[in-house]
C-alpha positions as CSV (number, residue, x, y, z in Angstrom):
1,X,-1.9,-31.9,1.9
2,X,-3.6,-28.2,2.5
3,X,-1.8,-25.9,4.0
4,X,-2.7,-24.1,7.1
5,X,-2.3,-20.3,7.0
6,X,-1.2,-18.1,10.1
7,X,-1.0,-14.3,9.4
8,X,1.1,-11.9,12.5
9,X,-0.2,-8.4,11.3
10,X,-2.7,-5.6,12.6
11,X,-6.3,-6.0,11.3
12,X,-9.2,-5.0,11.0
13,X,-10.9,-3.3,13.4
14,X,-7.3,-1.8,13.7
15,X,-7.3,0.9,11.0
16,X,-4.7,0.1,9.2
17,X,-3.3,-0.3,5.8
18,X,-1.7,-4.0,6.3
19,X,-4.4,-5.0,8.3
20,X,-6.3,-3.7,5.5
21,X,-4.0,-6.0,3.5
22,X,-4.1,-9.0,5.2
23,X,-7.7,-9.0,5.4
24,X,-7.9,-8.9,1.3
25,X,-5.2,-11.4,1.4
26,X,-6.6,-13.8,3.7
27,X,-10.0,-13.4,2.1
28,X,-9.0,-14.6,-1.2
29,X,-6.7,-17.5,0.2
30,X,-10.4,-18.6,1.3
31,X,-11.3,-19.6,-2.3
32,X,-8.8,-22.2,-2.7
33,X,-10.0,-24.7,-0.7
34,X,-7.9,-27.7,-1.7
35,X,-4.9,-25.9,-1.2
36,X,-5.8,-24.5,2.3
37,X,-6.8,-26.2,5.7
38,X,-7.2,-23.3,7.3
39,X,-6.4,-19.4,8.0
40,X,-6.1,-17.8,11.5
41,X,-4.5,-14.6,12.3
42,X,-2.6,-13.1,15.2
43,X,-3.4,-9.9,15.3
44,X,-1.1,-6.7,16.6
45,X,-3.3,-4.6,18.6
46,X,-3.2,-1.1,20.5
47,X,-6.9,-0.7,22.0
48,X,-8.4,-1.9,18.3
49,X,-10.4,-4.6,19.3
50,X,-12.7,-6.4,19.4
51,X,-12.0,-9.0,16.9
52,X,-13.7,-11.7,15.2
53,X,-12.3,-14.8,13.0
54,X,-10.5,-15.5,11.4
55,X,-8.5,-13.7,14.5
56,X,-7.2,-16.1,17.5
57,X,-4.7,-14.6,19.3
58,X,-3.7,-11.1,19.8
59,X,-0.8,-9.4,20.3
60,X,-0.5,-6.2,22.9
61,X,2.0,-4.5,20.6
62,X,3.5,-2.8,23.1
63,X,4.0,-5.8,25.5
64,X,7.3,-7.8,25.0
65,X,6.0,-10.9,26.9
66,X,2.9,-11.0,24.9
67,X,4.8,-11.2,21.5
68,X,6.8,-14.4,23.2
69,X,3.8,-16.1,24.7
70,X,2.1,-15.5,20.9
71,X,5.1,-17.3,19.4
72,X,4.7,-20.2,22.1
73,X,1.1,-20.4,21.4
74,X,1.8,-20.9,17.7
75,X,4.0,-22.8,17.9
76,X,1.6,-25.4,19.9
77,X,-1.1,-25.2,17.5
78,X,1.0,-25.7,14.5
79,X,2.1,-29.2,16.7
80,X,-1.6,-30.1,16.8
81,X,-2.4,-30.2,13.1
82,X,-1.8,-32.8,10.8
83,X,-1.5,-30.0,7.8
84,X,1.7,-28.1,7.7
85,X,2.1,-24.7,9.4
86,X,2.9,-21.4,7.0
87,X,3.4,-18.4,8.7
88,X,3.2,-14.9,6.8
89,X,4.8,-12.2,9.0
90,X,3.6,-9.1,7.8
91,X,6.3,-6.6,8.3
92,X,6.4,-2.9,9.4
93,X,8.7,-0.8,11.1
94,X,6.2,1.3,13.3
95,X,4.2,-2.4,14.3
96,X,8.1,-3.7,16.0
97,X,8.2,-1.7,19.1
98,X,11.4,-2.7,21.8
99,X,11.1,-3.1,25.3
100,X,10.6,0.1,26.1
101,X,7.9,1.0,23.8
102,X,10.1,3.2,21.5
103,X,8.5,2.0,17.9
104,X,10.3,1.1,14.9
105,X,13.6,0.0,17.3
106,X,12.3,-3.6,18.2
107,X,13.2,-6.9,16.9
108,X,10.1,-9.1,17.9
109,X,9.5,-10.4,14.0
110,X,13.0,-11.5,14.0
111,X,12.5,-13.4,17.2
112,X,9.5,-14.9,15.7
113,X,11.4,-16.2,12.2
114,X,14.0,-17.7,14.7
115,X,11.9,-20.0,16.5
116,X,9.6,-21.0,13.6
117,X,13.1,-21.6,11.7
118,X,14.6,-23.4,14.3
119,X,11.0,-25.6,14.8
120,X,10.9,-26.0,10.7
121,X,8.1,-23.8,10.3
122,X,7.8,-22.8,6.7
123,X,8.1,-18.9,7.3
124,X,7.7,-16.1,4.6
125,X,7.8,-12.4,5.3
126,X,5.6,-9.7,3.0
127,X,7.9,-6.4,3.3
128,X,5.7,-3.0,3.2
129,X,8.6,-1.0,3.9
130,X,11.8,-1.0,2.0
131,X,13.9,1.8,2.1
132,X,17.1,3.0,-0.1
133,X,19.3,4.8,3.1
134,X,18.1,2.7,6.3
135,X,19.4,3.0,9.6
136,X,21.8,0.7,11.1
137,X,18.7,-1.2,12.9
138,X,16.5,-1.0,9.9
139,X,19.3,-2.9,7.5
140,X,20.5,-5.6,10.2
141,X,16.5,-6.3,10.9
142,X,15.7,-6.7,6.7
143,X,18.8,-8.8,6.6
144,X,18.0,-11.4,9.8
145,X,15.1,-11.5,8.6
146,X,15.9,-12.9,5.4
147,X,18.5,-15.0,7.0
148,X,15.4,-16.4,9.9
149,X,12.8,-17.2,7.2
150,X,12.2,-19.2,3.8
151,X,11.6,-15.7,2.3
152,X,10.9,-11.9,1.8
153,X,7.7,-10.8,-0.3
154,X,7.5,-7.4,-2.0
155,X,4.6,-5.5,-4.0
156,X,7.3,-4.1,-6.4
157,X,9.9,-5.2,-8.7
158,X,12.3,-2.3,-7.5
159,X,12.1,-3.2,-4.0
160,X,13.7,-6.5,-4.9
161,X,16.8,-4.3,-6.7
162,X,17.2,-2.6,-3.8
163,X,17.5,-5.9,-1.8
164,X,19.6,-7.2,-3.5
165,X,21.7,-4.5,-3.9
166,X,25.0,-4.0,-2.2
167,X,22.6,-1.9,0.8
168,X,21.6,-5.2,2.0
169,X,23.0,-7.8,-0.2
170,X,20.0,-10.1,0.1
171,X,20.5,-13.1,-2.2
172,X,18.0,-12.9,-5.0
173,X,16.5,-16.5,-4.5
174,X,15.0,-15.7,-1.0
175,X,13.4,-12.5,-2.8
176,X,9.9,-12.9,-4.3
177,X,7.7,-10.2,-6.3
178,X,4.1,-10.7,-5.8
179,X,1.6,-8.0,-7.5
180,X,-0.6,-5.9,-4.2
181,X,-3.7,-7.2,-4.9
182,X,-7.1,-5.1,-6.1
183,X,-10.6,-5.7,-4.7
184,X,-12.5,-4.8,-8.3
185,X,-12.5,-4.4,-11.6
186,X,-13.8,-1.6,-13.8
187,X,-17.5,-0.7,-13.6
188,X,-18.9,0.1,-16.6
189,X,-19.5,3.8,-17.9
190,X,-23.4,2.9,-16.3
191,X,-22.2,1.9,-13.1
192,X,-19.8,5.3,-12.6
193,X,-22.9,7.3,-13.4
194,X,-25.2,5.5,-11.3
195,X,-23.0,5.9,-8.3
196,X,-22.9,9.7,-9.0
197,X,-26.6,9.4,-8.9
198,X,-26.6,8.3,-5.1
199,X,-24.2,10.2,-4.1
200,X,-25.6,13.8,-5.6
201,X,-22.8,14.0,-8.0
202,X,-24.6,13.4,-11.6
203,X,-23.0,15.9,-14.1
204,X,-20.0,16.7,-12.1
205,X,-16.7,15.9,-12.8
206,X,-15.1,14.0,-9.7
207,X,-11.3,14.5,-8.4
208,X,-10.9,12.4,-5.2
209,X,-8.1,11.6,-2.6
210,X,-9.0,8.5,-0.3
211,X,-7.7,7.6,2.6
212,X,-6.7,8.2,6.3
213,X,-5.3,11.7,6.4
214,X,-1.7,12.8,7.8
215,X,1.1,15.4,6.8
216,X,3.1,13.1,4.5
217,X,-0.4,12.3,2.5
218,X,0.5,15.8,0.5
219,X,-3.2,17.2,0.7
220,X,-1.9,20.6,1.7
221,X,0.0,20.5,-2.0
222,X,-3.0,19.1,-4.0
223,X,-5.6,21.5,-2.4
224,X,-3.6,24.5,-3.8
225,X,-3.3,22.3,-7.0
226,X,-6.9,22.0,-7.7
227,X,-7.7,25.5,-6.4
228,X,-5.1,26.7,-9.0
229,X,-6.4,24.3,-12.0
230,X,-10.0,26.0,-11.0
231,X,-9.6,29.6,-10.8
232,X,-6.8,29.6,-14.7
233,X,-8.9,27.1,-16.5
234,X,-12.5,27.0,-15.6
235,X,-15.4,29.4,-16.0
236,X,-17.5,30.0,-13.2
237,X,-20.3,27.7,-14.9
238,X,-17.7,24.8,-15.8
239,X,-16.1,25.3,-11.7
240,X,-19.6,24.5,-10.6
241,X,-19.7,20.8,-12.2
242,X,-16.2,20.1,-10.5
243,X,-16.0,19.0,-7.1
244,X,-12.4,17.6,-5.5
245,X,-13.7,15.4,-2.4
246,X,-10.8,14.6,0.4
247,X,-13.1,11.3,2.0
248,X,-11.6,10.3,5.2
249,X,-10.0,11.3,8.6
250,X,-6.7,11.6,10.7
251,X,-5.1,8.1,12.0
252,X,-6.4,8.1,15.8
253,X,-3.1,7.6,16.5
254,X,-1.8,10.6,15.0
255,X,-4.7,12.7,16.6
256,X,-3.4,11.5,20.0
257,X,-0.1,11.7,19.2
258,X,1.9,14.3,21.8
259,X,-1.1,15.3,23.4
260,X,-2.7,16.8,19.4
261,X,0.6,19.4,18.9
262,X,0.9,17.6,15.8
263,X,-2.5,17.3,14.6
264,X,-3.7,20.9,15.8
265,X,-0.4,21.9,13.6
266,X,-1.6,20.0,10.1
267,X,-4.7,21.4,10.5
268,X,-3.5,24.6,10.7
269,X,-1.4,23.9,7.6
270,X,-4.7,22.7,5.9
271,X,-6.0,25.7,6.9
272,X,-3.6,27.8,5.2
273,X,-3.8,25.8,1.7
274,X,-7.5,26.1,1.4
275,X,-6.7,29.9,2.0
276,X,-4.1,30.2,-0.7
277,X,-5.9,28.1,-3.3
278,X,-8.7,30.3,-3.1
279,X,-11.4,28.0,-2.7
280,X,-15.3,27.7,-1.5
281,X,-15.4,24.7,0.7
282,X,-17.2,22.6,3.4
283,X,-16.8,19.9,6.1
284,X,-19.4,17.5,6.1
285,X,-20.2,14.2,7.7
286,X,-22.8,13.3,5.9
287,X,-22.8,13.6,1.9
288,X,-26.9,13.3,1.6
289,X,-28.3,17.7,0.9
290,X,-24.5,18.5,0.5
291,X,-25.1,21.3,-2.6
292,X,-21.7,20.3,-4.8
293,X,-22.5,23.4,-7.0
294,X,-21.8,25.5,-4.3
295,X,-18.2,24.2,-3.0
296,X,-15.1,23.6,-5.1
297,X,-13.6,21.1,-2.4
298,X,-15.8,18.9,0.3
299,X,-14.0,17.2,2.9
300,X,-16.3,13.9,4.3
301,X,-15.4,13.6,7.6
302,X,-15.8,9.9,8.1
303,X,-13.8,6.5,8.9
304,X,-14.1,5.0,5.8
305,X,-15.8,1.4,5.6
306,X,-15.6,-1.5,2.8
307,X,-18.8,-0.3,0.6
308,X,-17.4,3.4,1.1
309,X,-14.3,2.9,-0.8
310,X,-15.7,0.6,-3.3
311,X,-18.3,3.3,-4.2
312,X,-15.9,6.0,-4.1
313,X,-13.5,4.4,-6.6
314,X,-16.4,3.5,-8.7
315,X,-17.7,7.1,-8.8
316,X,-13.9,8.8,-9.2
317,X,-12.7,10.6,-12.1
318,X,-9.6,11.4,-11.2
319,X,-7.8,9.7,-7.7
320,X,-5.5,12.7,-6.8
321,X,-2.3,11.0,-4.6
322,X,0.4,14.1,-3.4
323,X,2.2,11.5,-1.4
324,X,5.5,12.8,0.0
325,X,7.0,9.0,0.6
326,X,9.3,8.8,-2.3
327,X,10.7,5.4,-1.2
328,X,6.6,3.9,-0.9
329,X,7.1,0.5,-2.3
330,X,3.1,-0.1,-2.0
331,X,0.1,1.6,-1.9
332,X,-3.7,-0.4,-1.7
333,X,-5.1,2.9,-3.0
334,X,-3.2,3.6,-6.5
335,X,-3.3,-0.6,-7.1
336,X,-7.3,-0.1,-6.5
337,X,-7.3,2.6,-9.1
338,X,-5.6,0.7,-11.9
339,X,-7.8,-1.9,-11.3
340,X,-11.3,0.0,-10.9
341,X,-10.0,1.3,-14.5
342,X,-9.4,4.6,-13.0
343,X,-6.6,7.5,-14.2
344,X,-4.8,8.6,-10.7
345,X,-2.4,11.5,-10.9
346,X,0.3,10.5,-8.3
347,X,3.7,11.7,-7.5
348,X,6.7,10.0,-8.6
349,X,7.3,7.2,-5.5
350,X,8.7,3.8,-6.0
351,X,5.2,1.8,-6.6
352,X,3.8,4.7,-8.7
353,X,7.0,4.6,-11.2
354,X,6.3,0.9,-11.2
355,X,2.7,0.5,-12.0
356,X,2.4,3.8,-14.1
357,X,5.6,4.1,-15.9
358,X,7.0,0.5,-15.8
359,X,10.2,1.7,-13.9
360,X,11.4,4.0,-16.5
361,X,13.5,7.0,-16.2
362,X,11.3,9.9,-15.1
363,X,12.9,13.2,-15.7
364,X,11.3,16.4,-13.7
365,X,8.1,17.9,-14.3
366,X,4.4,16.7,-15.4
367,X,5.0,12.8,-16.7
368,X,2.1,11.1,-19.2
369,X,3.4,7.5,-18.2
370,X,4.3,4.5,-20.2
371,X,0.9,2.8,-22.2
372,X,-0.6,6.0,-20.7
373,X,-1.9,4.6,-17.3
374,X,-1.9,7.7,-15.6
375,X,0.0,10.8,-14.7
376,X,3.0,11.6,-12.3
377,X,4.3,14.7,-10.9
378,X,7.0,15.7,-8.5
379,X,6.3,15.7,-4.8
380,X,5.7,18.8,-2.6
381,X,5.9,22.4,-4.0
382,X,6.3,21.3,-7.3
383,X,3.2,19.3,-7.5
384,X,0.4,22.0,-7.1
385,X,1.6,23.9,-10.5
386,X,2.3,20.0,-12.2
387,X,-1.1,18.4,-10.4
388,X,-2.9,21.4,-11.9
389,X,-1.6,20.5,-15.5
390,X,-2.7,17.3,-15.3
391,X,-6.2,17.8,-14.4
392,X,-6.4,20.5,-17.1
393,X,-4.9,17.7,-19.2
394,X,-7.8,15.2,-18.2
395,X,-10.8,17.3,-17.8
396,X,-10.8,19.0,-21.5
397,X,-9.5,15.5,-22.9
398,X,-12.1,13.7,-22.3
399,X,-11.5,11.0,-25.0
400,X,-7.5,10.6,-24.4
401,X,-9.1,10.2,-20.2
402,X,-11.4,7.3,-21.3
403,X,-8.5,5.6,-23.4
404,X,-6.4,6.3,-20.2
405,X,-8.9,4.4,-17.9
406,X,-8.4,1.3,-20.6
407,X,-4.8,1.3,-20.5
408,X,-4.8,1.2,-16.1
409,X,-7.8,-1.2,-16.4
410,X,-5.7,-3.7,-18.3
411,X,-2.4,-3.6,-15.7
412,X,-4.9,-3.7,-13.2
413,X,-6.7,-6.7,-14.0
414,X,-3.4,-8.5,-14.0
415,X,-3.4,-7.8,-10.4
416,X,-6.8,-9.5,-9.0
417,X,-6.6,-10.8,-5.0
418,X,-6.7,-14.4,-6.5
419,X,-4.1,-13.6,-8.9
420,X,-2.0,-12.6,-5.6
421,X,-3.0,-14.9,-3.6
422,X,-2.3,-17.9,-6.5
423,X,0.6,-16.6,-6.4
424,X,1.6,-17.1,-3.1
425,X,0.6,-20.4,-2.9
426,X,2.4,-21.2,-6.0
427,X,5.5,-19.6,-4.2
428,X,4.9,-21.4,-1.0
429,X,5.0,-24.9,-2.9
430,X,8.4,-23.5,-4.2
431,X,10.1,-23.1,-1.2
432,X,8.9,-26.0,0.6
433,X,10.3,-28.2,-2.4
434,X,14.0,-26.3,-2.6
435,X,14.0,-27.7,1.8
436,X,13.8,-31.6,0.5
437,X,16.1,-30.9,-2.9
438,X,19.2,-32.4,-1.8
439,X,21.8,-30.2,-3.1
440,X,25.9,-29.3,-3.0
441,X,27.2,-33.3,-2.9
442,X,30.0,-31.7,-5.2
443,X,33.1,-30.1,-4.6
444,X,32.9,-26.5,-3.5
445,X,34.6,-23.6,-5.0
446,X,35.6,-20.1,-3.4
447,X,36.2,-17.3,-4.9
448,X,40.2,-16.3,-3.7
449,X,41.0,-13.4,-6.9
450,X,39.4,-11.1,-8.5
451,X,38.1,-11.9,-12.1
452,X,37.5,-9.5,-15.0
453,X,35.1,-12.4,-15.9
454,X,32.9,-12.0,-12.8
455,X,29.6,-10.3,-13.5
456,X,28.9,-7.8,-11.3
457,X,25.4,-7.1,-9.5
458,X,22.3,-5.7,-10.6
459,X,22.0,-2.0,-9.6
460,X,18.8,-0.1,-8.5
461,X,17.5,1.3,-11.9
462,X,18.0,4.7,-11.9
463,X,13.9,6.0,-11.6
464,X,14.3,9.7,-10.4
């Protein structure tokens, strides 16, 4: 019997990086139509509208009585269906507001796992933020929400040692990896230098950084980094057929956020990076007469769409990502990169180590990682001398770049949206079988000494 699929997470309209998700996810849960009666979404929303299917109800995020009536409504169109009910709560601190609005304090996903427990809903949550030190409220909400659903969902191996790990003891058998997944695979040497063609960009070599813009995104550290990498190793001639092109704008939210302080502050700090990189640059918002032999950094001052970002990873050289999140357990933007077949220089967070470096140890300084899928660096100050090294590594290697690209394209195909979203599915069979397995008819056994024999638990490898 097919399986009917209800998402709670933003979405798109809502910029946003797991509605962004969800979207991809839900779209390739589409293909497999034996397996799936239907997909409808509940969408968290903060003036985002409007919406269109496969969005049904909607959430005022800030509203405590509309998360409860959403549950009740789900709850009564799961009774109405002859195929079972699974719900996906996708999971993020700053989308759980409390009663008074005050985000990242609320507990409305754990109310929601409650009553689809309690009404034998089969309930999984995706986890896009796990964190090494949280908060008493952040560790009791990971851990009820284990105990309230049929299981957690991560992007990265890691994330599931830190689970488990005596932070949140989280039995390992309601823990699940499933790869992020990528929208495209690699476009052929043609294809890059076609879409340099349309966008104005044949002949130069293209350093990128996608993506809605904010203080912890680190452009203030790679600006300086490719204004230092321009002015030790280029010529003037060589600096003209380089561009680094920063695509994207602030989160509305952050714009509004204390009446701008905040964003008239980063721009000020922006400001002061392009200044001490000693750089020729622009704002533009529209790419089409933009002379690239004139500017050594363009900034495209646009909201991103679909065909944007799929162009842009096409066309990219190098995706530059100075994020300052050390304890990022996903990213949409490095797991498009690997699977455009693209080399991203990154620093060292948790997803990066994973996907670049297979989780080995990464000692300070520039890092060529494992299989050579790309570089990492440190974060912050660090990064603009390390960042600078790496492009100098990439740009007068052109053939050790190329073999690079091969090495991310093959992780990267591993990781497909059907691949993810087989996955799940697999997964969801899995725990609906382990509810019928009758189990424990035996005697029990408690542990009442300490044993030398007892293994101990698995401990967060040491990445850092």
């Amino acid at each position: 019997m097919p399986y009917n699929i209800r998402l709670v997470s933003t979405y798109p309209p809502r910029r946003c990086g797991v509605g962004t998700f969800s979207r991809d996810l839900a779209s390739a849960l589409e293909h497999f139509t034996a397996e799936i009666g239907y997909i409808r979404v509940a969408a968290i929303n903060n003036n985002s509208g409007p919406y269109g299917i496969p969005v049904d109800l909607i959430i005022d995020q800030y509203t405590p009585q509309s998360w409860a009536d959403t549950i009740r409504h789900i709850m009564t169109r799961a009774g109405e269906s002859k195929n079972p009910t699974v719900v996906l709560l996708q999971h993020e601190y700053g989308l759980d507001p409390d009663k008074d609005g005050n985000d990242g304090q609320g507990t409305n996903y754990v109310d929601m796992a409650k009553v689809f427990q309690k009404n034998g809903l089969t309930t999984l949550v995706y986890l896009h933020t796990v964190l090494d030190e949280p908060d008493i409220h952040q560790k009791k909400t990971i851990q009820e929400l284990a105990q309230y659903s049929d299981g957690l969902i991560v992007t990265t191996e890691s994330a599931i040692h830190i689970l488990e790990s005596d932070t949140y003891g989280i039995d390992h058998l309601k823990l699940k990896h499933i790869d992020h997944g990528i929208r495209m695979h690699n476009p052929s040497q043609f294809d890059r230098l076609e879409i340099k063609k349309e966008l104005g960009l044949e002949n130069h070599f293209l350093a990128i950084t996608l993506g809605l813009q904010s203080p912890g995104k680190g452009l203030q550290y790679s600006i300086q980094a490719y204004g230092r990498f321009v002015n030790e190793s280029c010529t003037d001639e060589q600096r003209k057929k380089m561009v680094y092109l920063i695509p994207g704008r602030c989160h509305p939210d952050f714009v509004k956020a204390e009446g701008g302080v905040p964003y008239r502050e980063y721009q000020e700090m922006l400001g002061k990076a392009l200044e001490n990189a000693k750089v020729s640059w622009c704002k533009v918002r529209d790419l089409d007469g933009v002379d690239f032999c004139k500017y050594d950094i363009v900034f495209y001052d646009t909201f991103l769409n679909e065909s944007d970002l799929l162009q842009f990873y096409g066309a990219t050289n190098v995706m530059l990502l100075p994020y300052l999140n050390m304890e990022q357990i996903s990213s949409g933007i490095l797991a498009d990169t690997l699977g455009s077949g693209r080399v991203a220089i990154t620093t060292k967070f948790r997803y990066a180590v994973e996907l670049i470096h297979s989780n080995k140890r990464c000692p300070e300084d520039v890092i060529i990682g494992r299989y050579s899928r790309g570089i990492l660096v440190d974060p912050g100050e660090p990064s603009i001398e390390q960042i600078a090294k790496g492009l100098d590594y990439l740009v007068f290697n052109k053939n050790k770049r190329l073999m690079m690209e091969k090495q991310a394209h093959q992780r990267g195909y591993q990781m497909s949206w059907n691949n993810s979203a087989w996955g799940l599915l697999q997964y969801i069979d899995f725990v609906r079988e382990q509810k019928e397995i009758v189990t424990g008819r035996g005697i029990t056994f408690t542990r009442e000494k300490p044993s030398v024999l007892q293994i101990p638990k698995r401990r967060i490898p040491e990445i850092v």
